[in-house]
C-alpha positions as CSV (number, residue, x, y, z in Angstrom):
1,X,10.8,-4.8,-2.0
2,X,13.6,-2.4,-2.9
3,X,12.7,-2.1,-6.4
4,X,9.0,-1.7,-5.5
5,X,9.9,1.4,-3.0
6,X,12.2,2.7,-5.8
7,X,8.9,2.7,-8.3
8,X,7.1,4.4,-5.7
9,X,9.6,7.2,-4.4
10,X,9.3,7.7,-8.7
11,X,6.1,8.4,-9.1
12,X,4.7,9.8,-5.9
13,X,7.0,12.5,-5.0
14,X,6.1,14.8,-7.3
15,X,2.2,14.2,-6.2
16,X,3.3,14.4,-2.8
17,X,4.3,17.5,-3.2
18,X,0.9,18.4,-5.3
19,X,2.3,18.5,-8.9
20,X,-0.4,17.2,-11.2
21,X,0.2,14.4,-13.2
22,X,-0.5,11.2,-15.1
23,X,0.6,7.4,-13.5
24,X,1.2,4.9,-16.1
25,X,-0.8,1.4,-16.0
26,X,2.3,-0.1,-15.6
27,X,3.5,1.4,-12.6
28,X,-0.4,1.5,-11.0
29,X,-0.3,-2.4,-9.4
30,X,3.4,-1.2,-7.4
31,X,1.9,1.9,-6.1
32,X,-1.1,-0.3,-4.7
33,X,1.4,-3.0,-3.3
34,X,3.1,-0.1,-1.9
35,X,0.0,0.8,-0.1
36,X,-0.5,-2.5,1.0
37,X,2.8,-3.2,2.6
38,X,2.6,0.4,3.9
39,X,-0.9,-0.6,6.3
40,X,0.7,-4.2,6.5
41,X,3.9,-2.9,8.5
42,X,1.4,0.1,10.7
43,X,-0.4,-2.8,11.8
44,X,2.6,-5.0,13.5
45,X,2.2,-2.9,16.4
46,X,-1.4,-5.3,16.9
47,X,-0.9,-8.2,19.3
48,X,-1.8,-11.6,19.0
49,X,-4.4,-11.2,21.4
50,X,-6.0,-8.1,19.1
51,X,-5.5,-10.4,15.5
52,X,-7.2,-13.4,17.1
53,X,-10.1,-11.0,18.3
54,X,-10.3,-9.3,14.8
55,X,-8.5,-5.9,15.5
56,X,-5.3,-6.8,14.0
57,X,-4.1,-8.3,10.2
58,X,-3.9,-12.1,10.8
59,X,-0.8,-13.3,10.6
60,X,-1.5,-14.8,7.3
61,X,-1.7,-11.8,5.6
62,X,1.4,-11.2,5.9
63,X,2.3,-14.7,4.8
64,X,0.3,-14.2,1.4
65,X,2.1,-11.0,1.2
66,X,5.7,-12.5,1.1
67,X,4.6,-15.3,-1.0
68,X,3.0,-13.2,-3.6
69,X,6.1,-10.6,-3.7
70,X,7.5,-10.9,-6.8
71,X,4.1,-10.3,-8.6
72,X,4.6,-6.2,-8.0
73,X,0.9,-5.8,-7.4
74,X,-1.5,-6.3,-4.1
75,X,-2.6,-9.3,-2.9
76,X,-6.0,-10.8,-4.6
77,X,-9.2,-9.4,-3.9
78,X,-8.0,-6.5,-3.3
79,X,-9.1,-2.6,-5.1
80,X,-7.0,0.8,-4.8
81,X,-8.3,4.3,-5.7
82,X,-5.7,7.2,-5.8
83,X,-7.1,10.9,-4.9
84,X,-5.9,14.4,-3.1
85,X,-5.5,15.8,0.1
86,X,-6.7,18.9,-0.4
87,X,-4.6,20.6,2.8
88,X,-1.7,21.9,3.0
89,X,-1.1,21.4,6.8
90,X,1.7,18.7,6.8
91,X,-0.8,15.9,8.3
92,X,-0.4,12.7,7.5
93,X,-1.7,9.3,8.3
94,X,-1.9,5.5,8.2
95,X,-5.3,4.1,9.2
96,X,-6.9,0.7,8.9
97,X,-10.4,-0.2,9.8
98,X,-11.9,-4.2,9.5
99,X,-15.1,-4.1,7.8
100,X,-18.3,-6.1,7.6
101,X,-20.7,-7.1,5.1
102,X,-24.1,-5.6,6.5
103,X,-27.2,-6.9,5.5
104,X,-31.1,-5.5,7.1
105,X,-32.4,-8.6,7.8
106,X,-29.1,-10.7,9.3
107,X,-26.8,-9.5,12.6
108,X,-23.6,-8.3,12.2
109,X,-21.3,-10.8,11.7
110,X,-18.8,-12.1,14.0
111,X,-15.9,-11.5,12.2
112,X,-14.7,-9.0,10.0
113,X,-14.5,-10.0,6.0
114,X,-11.7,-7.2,5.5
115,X,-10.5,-4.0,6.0
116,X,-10.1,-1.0,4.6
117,X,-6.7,1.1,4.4
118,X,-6.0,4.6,3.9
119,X,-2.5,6.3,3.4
120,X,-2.6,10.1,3.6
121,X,1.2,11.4,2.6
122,X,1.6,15.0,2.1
123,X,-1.4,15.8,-0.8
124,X,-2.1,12.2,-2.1
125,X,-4.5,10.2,0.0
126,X,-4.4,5.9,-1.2
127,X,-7.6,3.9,0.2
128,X,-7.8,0.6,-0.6
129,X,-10.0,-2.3,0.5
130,X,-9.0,-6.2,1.1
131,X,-11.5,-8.6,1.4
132,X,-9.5,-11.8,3.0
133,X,-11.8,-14.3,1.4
134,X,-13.2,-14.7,-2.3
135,X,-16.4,-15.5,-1.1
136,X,-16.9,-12.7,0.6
137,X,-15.8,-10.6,-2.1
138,X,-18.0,-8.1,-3.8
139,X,-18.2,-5.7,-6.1
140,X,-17.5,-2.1,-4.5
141,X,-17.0,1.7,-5.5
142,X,-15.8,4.8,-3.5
143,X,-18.4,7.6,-3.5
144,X,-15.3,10.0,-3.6
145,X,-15.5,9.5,-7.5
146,X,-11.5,8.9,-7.2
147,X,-9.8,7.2,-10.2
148,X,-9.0,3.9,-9.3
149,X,-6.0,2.4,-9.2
150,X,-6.1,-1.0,-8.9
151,X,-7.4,-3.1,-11.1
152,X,-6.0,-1.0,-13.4
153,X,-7.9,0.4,-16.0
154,X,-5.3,2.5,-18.1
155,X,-3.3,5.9,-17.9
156,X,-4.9,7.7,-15.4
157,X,-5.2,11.6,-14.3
158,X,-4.5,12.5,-10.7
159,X,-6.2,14.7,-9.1
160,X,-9.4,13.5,-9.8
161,X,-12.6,13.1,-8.1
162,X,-13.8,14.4,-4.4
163,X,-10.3,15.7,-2.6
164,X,-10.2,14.4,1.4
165,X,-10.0,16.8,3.6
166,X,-9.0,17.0,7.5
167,X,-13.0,17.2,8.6
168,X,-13.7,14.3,5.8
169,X,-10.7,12.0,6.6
170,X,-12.1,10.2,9.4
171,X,-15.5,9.2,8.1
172,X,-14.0,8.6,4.6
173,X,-10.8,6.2,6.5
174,X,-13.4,4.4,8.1
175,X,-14.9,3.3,4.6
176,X,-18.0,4.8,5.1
177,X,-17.6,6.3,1.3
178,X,-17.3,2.8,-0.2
179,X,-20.4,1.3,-1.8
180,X,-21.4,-2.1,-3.1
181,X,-22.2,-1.3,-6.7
182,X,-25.1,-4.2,-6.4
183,X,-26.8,-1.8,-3.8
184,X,-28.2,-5.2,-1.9
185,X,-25.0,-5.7,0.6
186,X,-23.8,-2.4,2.6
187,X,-19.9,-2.3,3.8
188,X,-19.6,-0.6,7.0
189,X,-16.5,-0.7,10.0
190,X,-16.9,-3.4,12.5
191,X,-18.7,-2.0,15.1
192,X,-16.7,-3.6,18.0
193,X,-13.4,-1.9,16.2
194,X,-14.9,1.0,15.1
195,X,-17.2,2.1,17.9
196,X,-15.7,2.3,21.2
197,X,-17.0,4.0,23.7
198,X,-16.0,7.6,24.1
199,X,-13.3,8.8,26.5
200,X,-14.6,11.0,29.6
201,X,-12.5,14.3,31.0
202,X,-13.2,14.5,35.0
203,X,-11.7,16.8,36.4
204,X,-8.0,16.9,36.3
205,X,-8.1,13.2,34.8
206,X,-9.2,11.7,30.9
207,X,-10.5,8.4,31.4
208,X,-10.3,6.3,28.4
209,X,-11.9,2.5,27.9
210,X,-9.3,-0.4,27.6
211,X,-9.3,-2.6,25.0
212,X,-10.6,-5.1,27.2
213,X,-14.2,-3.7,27.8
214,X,-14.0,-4.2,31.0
215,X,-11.4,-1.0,32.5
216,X,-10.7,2.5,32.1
217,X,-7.1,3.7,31.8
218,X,-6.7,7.6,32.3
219,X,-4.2,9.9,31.6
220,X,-3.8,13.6,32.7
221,X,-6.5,16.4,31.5
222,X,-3.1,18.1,31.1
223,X,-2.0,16.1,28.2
224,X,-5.9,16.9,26.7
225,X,-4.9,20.7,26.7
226,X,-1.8,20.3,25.2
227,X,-3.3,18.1,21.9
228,X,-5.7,21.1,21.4
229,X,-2.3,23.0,20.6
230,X,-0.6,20.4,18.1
231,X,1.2,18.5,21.2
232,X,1.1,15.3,21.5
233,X,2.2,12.9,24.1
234,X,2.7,8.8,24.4
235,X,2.5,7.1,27.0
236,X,2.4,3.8,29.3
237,X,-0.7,3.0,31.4
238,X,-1.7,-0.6,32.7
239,X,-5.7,-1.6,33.1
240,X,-7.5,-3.7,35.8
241,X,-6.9,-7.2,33.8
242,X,-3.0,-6.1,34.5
243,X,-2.3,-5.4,30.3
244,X,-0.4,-2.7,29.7
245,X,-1.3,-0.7,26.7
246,X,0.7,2.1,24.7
247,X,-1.1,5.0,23.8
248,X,-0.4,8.7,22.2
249,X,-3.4,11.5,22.6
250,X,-3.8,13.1,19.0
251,X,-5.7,16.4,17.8
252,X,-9.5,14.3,18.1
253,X,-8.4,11.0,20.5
254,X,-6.1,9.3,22.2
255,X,-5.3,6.0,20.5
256,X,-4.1,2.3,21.8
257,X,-1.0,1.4,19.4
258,X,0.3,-1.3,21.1
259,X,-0.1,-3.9,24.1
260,X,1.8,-6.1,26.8
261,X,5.3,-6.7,26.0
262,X,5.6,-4.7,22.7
263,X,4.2,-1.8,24.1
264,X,6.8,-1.2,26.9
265,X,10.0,-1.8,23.7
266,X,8.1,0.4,21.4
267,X,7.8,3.1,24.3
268,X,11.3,2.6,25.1
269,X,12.3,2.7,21.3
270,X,10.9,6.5,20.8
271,X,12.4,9.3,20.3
272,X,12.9,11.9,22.8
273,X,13.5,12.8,26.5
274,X,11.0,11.2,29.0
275,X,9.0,13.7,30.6
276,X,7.5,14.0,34.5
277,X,4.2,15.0,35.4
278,X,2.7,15.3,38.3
279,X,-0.6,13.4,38.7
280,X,-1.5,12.8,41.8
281,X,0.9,11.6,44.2
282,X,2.6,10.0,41.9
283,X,4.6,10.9,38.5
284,X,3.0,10.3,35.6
285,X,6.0,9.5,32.8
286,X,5.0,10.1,28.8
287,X,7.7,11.3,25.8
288,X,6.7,14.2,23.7
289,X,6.0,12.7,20.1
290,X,7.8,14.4,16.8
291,X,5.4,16.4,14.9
292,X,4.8,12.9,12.5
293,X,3.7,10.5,15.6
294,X,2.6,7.9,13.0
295,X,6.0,7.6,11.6
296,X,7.8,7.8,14.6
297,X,5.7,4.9,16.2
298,X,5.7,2.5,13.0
299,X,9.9,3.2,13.1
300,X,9.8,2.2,17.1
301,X,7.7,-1.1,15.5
302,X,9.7,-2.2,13.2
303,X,12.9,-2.2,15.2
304,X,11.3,-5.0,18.0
């Protein structure tokens, strides 16, 4: 792993930073395992619960992953493209959304067939899709036009094709800009990941669905105001079925990063002074997050 993360600190950091520039063919199967291993590690913070229902990475992802280490490239099935950021605003992210194989005359299916994972980090964005299974493998392009990465296909150019932006990176980290190239089979997120329903502010109070389906946690409409100034807050709350779920609000949501057990370590594990609020009659407790929450939370993760 060390001589992976030595590659990538090589070749990124000057395209972190924005310098145009060419990545060898040699070095383009590491970046893409470095990608891999990056959304691998974000996603620990899932629960057994959420990878046996199909939000998390199965467990033997991760197996394939240490098994297949010493090849320096990502696991099978897999395909990387490697494009720009076009803002200069110091956001970054790590997202990862399962997809389904969508066909007009069958329902979706059960199960996701893969996922999709997108790195932003400073002005070089990474997506890369996995499908989990050869046979359900197919043949797929990004609509961004970005060169690929993986399989490689030679020295490459970056930037190239259609930079992400802010606005775009949702829709585009949700791999609604990946295509089949046959044009029969559609790739889209898995709806019961990817569509939740929406949170509701009432009154002084943010009421967001569980995970469950079944409960709404909520959270103070005071923590809403304060991510519509580039503040953001995590915090515990517990639902009807008695899980207790981590969550941070963010500048367009507040998100579930952990659940049960893990959540109240990682909570415990972040940086920061707890704050009070009142809510109610009773305090509500959250911790201010560093200006890179994603970080800060995958550091928390990794530590448990």
């Amino acid at each position: 792993m060390s001589k992976m993360e030595k590659a990538a600190q090589r070749v990124l950091t000057p395209l972190i930073l924005g310098n145009p520039g060419k990545i060898a063919l040699e070095d383009q199967g590491i970046l893409a395992m470095w990608a891999q291993k990056t959304a691998l590690t974000a996603m620990l913070v899932s629960s057994d619960e959420q990878r046996e229902g199909g939000y998390g990475l199965a467990r033997s992802e991760y197996k394939a992953f240490y098994l297949h280490r010493e090849r320096m490239q990502p696991l099978d099935c897999s395909r990387f493209w490697i494009g720009e950021y076009a803002e200069d605003d110091g956001f970054s992210a790590v997202r990862v959304t399962p997809l389904v194989l969508h066909s007009p005359r069958n329902p979706e299916p059960d199960v996701p067939c893969g996922y999709a994972l997108t790195i932003v980090l400073g002005r070089v964005v990474v997506q890369g899709i996995r499908f989990t299974s050869a046979d359900a493998e197919v043949d797929v392009k990004s609509t961004m036009d970005m060169p690929q990465l993986w399989p490689g296909q030679g020295t490459l150019q970056w930037p190239g094709g259609t930079p992400c932006t802010r606005e775009s990176f949702l829709g585009f980290a949700d791999g609604k800009r990946l295509r089949g190239v046959d044009g029969q089979v559609a790739l889209q997120p898995w709806r019961q990941a990817a569509h939740m329903p929406e949170s509701v502010h009432a009154g002084d109070q943010v009421a967001v669905p569980a995970m469950c389906r079944k409960h709404v946690v909520s959270y103070p409409a005071t923590l809403l105001m304060e991510a519509m100034r580039g503040r953001f807050y995590a915090f515990l709350r517990t639902c009807g079925c008695q899980v207790t779920y981590l969550l941070h609000t963010d500048s367009d949501r507040s998100r579930f990063r952990a659940h049960g057990d893990d959540a109240v370590r990682i909570y415990k594990r972040l940086p920061g002074e707890e704050q009070r609020l009142v809510d109610g009659t009773e305090p509500f407790l959250c911790k201010r997050l560093p200006a890179d929450a994603d970080a800060a939370i995958m550091k928390a993760a990794s530590q448990l």
